[in-house]
N, C-alpha and C positions, 0 to 999 in steps of 0.2 A: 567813518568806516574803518572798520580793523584788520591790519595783517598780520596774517596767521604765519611763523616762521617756524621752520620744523626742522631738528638738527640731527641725527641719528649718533647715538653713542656706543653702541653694541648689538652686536648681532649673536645669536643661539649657535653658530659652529662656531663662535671664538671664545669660549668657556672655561673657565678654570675655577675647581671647585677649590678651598682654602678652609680643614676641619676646624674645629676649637682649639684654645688654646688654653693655658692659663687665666689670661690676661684676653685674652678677644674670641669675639664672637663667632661663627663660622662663617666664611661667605661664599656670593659667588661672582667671580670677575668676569665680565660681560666686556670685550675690546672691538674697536672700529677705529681704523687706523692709528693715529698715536694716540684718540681714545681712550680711558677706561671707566666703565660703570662699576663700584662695587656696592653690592646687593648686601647687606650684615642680615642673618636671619637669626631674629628671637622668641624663641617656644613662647607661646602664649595661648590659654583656653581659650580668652577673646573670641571676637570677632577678626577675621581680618583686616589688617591696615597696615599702609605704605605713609613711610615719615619721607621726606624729603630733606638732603643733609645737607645739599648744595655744593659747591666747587671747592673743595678744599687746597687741593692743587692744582697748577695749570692742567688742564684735562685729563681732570683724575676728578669724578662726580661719586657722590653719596647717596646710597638709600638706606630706607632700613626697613624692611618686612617684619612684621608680626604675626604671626601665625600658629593651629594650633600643626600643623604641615611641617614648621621647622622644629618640632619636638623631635625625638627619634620614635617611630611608630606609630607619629601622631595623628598620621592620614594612611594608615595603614589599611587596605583592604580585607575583608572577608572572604576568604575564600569559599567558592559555592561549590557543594558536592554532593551525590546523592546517595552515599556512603560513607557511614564512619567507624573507622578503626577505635576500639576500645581495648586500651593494654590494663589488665591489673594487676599483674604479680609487681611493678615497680608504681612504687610511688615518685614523682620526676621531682626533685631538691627545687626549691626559687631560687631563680638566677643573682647574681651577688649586685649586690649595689653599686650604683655610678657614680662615683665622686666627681667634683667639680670643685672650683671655686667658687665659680656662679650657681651653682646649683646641687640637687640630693636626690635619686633616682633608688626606689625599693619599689621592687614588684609587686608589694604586699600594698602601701601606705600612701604609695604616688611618688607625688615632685614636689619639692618645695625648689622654686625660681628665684634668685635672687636678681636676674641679670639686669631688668628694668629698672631698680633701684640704682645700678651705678653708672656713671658720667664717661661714657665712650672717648671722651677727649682730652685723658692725660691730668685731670682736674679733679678733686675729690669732691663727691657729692653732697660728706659733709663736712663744712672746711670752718678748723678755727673754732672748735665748740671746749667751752669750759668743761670741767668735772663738777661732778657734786660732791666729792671730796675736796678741800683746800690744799691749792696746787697754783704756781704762777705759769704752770707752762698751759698750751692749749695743743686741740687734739682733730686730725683732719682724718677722716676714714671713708673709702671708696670700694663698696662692693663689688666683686669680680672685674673691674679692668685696675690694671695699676695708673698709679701718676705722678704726677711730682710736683714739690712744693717747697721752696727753697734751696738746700742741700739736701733733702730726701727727693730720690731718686728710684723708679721702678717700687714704689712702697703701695701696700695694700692700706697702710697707717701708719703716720707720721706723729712724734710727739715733738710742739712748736713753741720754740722761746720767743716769745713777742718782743723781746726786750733787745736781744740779739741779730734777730729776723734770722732765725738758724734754724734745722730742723734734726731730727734723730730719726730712723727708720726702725717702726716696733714692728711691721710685721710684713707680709712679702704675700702675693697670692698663689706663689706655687706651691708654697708649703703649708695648704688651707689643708686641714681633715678635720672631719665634720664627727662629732658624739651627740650623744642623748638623743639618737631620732626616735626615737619608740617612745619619747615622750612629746608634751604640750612646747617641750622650752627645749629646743634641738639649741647645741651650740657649734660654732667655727672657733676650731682652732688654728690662729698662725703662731708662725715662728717666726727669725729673722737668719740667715742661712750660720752654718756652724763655723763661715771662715773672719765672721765679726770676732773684736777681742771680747765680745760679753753676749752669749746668743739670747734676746731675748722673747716674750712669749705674750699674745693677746688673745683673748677670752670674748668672743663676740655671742652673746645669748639673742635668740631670735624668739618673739613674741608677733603669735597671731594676729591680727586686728582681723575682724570680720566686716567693719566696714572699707567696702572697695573704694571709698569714696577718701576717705584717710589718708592725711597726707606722711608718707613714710617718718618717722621718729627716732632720731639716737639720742638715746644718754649715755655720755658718756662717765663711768665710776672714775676710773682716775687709774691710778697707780699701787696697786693691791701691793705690790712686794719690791722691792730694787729691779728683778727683772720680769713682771708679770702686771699687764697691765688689763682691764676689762671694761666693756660696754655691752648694750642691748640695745637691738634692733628689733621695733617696731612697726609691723606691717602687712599687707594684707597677702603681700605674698612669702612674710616666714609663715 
């Protein structure tokens, strides 16, 4: 025989909502007494689904929601009317694009999502990949949250002396802007901030996969110039 043991973490009038950031997801803080639930919400066309992240501090619990609800507009209603206004002397401009880290929002093209691709925990998603150019360092890079990985610290990507166990910081997520999106091969560009003695600059191209099934792909090129380095990313949600 089995008991059932039920512990309450959060209650709906003790709420705090917590937008996007750079580097993190939005969420929402659910409290009951020294308690806390945070809820991480990630745009997804999906199905719904709740991940369970477990206790990562003393009473301080994880989840994570997927949804297409945590998109912005994404469970937007219809509004119903038996009337409509038609204006034509103005033609109304498309609203401007929403940059992210994690993500590219055009009112014309959709969303490309990078968020599910990267490693929520300070850890790069992909850690320690050689070039295909001839190079003794190695190359770690984590899609929209930052991490760290030796001496790089808050890095979007890190380039890694194995030999040393040292690291350099080539690129930063707060300084992601995104070009080429009107095309097949959108790219992210980062930088690394301008108070380094050498500001340097990564080149991340993003490649479609239309199988959902596909497991996400970097290659990383290597070291294109002294300060300009580049890789592509493979997936079904560039």
């Amino acid at each position: 025989m089995y008991q059932v043991c039920l512990e309450l973490f959060g209650v709906q009038s003790q709420v705090v909502w917590t937008p996007s950031s750079f580097d993190s997801l939005p969420s929402i803080d659910y409290q009951y007494g020294t308690k806390v639930l945070r809820v991480f919400l990630q745009c997804s066309n999906g199905s719904d689904s709740l991940a369970l992240l477990g206790e990562k501090y003393t009473n301080t619990y994880f989840m994570q929601l997927s949804s297409k609800c945590a998109c912005y507009d994404g469970c937007k209603t219809t509004p119903t009317t038996t009337s409509t206004k038609v204006i034509t002397s103005l033609s109304p401009s498309s609203p401007a694009p929403i940059t992210h880290s994690c993500f590219y929002t055009d009112s014309q093209r959709g969303t490309i999502n990078i968020t599910s691709i990267g490693n929520i925990y300070h850890y790069p998603a992909f850690k320690d990949y050689q070039s295909t150019t001839f190079s003794n360092y190695r190359w770690s890079y984590n899609p929209c949250f930052s991490f760290n990985e030796y001496n790089c610290t808050n890095a979007a990507a890190c380039q890694i002396n194995p030999v040393s166990l040292s690291g350099s910081v080539i690129a930063e997520q707060q300084t992601a802007e995104w070009y080429n999106t009107d095309t097949d091969h959108p790219v992210i560009l980062y930088t690394t901030h301008k108070g380094m003695s050498t500001q340097k600059m990564l080149v991340v191209e993003l490649e479609c996969n239309n199988d959902v099934n596909a497991p996400h792909q970097l290659e990383v090129i290597g070291q294109t110039s002294p300060t300009v380095y580049k890789m592509k990313l493979n997936s079904h949600c560039a």
